[in-house]
C-alpha positions in Angstrom: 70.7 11.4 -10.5 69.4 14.4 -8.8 65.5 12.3 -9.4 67.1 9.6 -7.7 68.4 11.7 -4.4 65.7 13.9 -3.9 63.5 11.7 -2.7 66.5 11.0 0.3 66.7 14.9 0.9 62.8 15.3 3.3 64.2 12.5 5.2 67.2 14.1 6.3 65.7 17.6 6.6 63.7 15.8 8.7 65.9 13.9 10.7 68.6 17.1 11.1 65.0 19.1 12.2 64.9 16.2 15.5 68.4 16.7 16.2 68.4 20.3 16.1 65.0 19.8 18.4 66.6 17.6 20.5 69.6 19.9 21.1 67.6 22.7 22.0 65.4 20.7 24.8 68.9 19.7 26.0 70.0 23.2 26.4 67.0 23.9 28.5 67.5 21.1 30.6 70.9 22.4 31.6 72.9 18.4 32.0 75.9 20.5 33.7 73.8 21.9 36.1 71.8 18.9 36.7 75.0 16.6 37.3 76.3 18.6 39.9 73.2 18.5 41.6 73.0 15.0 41.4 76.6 14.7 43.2 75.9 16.7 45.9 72.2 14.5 46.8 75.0 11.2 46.3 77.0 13.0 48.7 74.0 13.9 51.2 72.3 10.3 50.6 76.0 8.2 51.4 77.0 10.8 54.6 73.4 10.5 56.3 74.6 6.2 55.9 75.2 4.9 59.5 75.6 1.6 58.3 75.3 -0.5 55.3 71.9 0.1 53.9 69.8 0.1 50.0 70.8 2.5 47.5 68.0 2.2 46.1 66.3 5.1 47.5 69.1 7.0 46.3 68.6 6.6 42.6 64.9 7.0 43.1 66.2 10.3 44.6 67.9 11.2 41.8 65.4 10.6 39.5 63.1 12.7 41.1 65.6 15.6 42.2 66.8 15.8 38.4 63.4 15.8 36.8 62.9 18.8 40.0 66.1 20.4 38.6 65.2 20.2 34.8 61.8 22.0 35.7 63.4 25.1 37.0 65.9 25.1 34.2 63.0 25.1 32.0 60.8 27.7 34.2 63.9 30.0 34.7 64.9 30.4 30.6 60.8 30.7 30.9 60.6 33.8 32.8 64.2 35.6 31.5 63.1 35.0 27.8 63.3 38.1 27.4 66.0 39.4 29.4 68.4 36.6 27.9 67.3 38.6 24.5 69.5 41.3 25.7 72.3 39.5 26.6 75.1 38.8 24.0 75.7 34.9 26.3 72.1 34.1 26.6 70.8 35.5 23.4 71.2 32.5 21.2 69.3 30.0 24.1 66.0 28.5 22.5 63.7 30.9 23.9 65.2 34.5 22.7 66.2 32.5 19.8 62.3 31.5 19.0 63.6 27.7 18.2 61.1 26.9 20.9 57.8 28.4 22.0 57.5 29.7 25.6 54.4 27.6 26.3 56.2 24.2 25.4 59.1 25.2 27.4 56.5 26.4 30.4 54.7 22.8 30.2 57.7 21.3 30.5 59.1 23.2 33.5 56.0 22.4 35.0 55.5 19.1 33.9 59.0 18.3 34.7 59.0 19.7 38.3 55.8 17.9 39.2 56.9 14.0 38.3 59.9 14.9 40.1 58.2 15.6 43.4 55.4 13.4 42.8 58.1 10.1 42.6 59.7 11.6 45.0 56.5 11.3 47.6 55.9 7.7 45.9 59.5 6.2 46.0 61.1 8.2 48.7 59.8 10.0 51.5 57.1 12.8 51.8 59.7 15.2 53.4 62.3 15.0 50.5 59.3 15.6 48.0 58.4 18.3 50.1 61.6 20.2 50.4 62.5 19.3 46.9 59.3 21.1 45.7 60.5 23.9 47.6 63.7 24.2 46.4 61.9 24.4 42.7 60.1 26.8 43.7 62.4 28.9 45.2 64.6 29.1 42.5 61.8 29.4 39.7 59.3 31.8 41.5 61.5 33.6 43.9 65.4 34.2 43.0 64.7 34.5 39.3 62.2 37.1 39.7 64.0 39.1 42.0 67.0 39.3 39.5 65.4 42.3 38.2 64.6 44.1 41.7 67.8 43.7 44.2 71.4 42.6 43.9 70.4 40.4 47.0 68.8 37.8 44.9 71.9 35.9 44.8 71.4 35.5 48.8 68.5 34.0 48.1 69.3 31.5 45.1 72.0 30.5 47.3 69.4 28.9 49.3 67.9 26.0 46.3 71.9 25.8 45.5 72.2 24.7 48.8 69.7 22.2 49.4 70.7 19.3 47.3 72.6 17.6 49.7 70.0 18.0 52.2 67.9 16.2 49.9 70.1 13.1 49.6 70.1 13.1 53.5 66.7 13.0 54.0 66.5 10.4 51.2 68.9 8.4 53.6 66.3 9.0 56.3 68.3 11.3 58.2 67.3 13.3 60.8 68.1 17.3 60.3 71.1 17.7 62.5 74.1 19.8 62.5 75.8 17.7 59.7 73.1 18.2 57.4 73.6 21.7 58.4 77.2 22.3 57.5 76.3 20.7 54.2 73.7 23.0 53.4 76.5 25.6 54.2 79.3 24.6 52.7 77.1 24.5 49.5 75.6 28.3 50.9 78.7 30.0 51.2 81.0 28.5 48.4 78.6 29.7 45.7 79.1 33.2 46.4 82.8 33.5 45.2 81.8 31.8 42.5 78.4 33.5 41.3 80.6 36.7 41.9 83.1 36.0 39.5 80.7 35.3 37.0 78.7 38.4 37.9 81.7 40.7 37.3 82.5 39.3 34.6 79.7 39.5 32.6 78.4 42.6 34.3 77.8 44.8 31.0 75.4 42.3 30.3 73.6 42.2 32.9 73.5 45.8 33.1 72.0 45.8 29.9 69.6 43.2 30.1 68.3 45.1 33.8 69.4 42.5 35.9 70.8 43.7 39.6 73.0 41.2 39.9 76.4 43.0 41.6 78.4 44.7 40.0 75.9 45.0 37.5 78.1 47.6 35.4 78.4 50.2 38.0 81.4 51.6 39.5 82.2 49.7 42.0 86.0 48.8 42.0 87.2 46.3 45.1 83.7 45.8 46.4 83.1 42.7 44.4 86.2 41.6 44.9 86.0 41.9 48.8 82.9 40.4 49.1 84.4 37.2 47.7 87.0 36.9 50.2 84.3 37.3 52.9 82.8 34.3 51.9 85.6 32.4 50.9 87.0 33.2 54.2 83.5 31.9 56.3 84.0 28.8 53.7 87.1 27.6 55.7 85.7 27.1 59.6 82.3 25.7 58.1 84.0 23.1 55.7 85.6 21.7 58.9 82.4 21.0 60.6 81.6 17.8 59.5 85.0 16.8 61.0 83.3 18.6 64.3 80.7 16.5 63.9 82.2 13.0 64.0 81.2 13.0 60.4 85.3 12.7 59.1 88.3 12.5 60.0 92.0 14.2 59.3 92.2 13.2 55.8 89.0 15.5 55.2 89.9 18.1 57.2 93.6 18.4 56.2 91.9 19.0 52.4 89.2 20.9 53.1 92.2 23.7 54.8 94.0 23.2 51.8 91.1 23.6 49.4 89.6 27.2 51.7 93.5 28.4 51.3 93.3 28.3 47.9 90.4 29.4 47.6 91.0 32.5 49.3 94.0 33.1 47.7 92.0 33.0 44.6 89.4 35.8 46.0 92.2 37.8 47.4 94.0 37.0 44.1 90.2 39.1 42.2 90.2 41.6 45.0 93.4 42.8 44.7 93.0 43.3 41.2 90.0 42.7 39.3 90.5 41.5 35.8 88.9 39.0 33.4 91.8 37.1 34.3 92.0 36.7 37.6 88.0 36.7 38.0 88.5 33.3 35.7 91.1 32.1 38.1 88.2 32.3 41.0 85.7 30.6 38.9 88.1 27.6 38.1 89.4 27.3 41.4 85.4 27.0 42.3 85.0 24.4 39.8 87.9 22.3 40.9 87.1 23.1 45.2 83.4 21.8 45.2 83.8 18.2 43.8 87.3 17.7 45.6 86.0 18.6 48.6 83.2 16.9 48.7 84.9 13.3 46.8 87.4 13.2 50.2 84.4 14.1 52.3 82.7 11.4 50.9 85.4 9.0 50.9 86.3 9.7 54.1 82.9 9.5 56.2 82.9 5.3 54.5 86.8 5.0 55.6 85.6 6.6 59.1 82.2 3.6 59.0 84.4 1.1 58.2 87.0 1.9 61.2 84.5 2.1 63.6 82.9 -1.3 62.3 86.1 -3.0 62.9 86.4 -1.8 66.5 
C-alpha cells in the first residue's frame, strides 16, 4: 500500500508548497488594506459625478490604484524586514519569516507600483497616474523610512492615506476644488485617532523594534490619549463640509454629527483612561465611522443628482 501512495505524496508536497506560496504573496499584498482603498477612490470617482456618466474609468482606476497599493505593501514589509523581526505582530510576515526573499518581494513592489501608474496614464488620465505615483512614493520612500527617526511620521503617512479619494475624483475628471478637499481631510484627520490607538497599543513593540511611533513605550500617560480627541474633535466641522459645499444634504450631515460624537466620545472614552480596552473601543469605532460615513455620503450626493434632475 505504502508503494502505491507514495507516488501521490511529491504531488501534494507540491501543491500544499503553492498554497503556502500563495498565502504568503497575499499577505504582502495586504487585500484589507487594498479594499478600503478601493472604497474610498469609488467614493471620490461617484462624488466628482455631475451627471450620469461611464464607470468605466472607474474600474480602470481601481485597477491601477490597487496594483499602486499592493506595490507599497510590498516595498513597505521591504524596507521594515528587519524591524518587523523585532516585533512579536510582525515577526511571523514573509519577510522576517524568510518564506520569501527580499529581492522577490522588492521586484514586486516595484513591478506592482509601476503597471499601476502606467495603466493609469494609458486608461485614465495623466494627472491620476501622476498623483497616484506619488502617493506610492510617499508612503514607501518617505513615511516608512521616517518611522525610525520622528514620531511625526504618522503626519506624513496620513498624507498617501488621504489621497485615495482624490484619486477617484480626478478619475471622474474633476477639477481640484474644495470638495475634493474636504475628502482628502476627512480621510487626513480620521486616521489619527485610529493610528493612535493602534500605536499605544502596541507601543512595547515598537519600542523594541526602534520605531518612533507615539507613545513608543515611554511615559507618556494622557498625551496619546488627548491627541486623539484633538483630531477627532477637527473630524466633526470638516466632515460637514461636503454638505457646505452643495455636495449633500441633511441626511449626510445629520450622520456625519452623529458618527464625530461618537467618535469623540470614543477618544475622550482612551484619554480619560487609557487601557487595552478602551484603546480597542477607538479602533472599532474607527472601523465602523469611515465606511458609514462615507456609504451615506455617497448615497446621498446620487439622492441630491437625482433631485436636482427632477427640478
Amino acid at each position: 500500500m505504502s508503494a502505491i501512495s507514495s507516488p501521490n505524496r511529491p504531488v501534494a508536497a507540491s501543491t500544499n508548497a503553492i498554497i503556502s506560496r500563495a498565502a504568503d504573496y497575499l499577505e504582502i499584498a495586504k487585500p484589507r488594506i487594498s479594499v478600503m482603498v478601493l472604497m474610498t477612490v469609488s467614493v471620490g470617482y461617484v462624488m466628482a459625478l455631475q451627471e450620469a456618466a461611464s464607470y468605466l474609468p472607474l474600474l480602470h482606476a481601481c485597477l491601477g490604484v490597487s496594483l499602486s497599493a499592493i506595490g507599497a505593501s510590498a516595498v513597505n514589509q521591504w524596507i521594515e524586514r528587519k524591524t518587523d523581526g523585532r516585533m512579536r505582530r510582525t515577526m511571523n510576515r514573509p519577510l522576517p519569516a524568510q518564506r520569501l526573499s527580499p529581492a522577490e518581494v522588492l521586484t514586486l513592489g516595484l513591478v506592482c507600483a509601476a503597471l499601476g501608474s502606467g495603466w493609469l496614464l494609458y486608461t485614465v488620465n495623466t494627472l491620476t497616474a501622476a498623483m497616484t505615483f506619488l502617493t506610492f512614493f510617499l508612503y514607501a520612500f518617505v513615511y516608512t523610512p521616517l518611522k525610525r527617526y520622528t514620531s511625526l511620521c504618522t503626519a506624513v503617512g496620513a498624507i498617501p492615506g488621504a489621497l485615495p479619494p482624490v484619486l477617484g475624483w480626478l478619475a471622474a475628471g474633476g477639477a481640484l476644488d474644495w470638495t475634493a478637499f474636504s475628502l482628502f481631510g476627512i480621510l487626513f484627520l480620521w486616521q489619527f485617532p485610529h493610528f493612535l490607538a493602534i500605536a499605544w497599543m502596541y507601543r512595547d513593540d515598537y519600542c523594541a523594534a526602534g520605531l518612533r511611533m507615539l507613545p513608543a513605550g515611554r511615559s507618556m500617560p494622557h498625551v496619546t490619549g488627548l491627541l486623539a480627541v484633538g483630531y477627532a474633535l477637527g473630524l466633526i466641522p470638516i466632515s460637514l463640509l461636503p454638505a457646505y459645499f452643495g455636495a449633500a444634504g441633511m441626511v449626510y450631515s445629520s450622520v456625519a454629527i452623529v458618527l464625530g460624537m461618537a467618535y469623540l466620545l470614543a477618544s475622550i472614552g482612551f484619554a480619560w483612561e487609557e487601557t487595552r480596552g478602551s484603546a480597542r473601543r477607538l479602533l472599532l469605532v474607527s472601523l465602523v465611522y469611515l465606511p458609514v460615513l462615507l456609504l451615506t455620503l455617497t448615497w446621498d450626493h446620487l439622492r441630491l443628482l437625482e433631485w436636482l434632475r427632477a427640478v
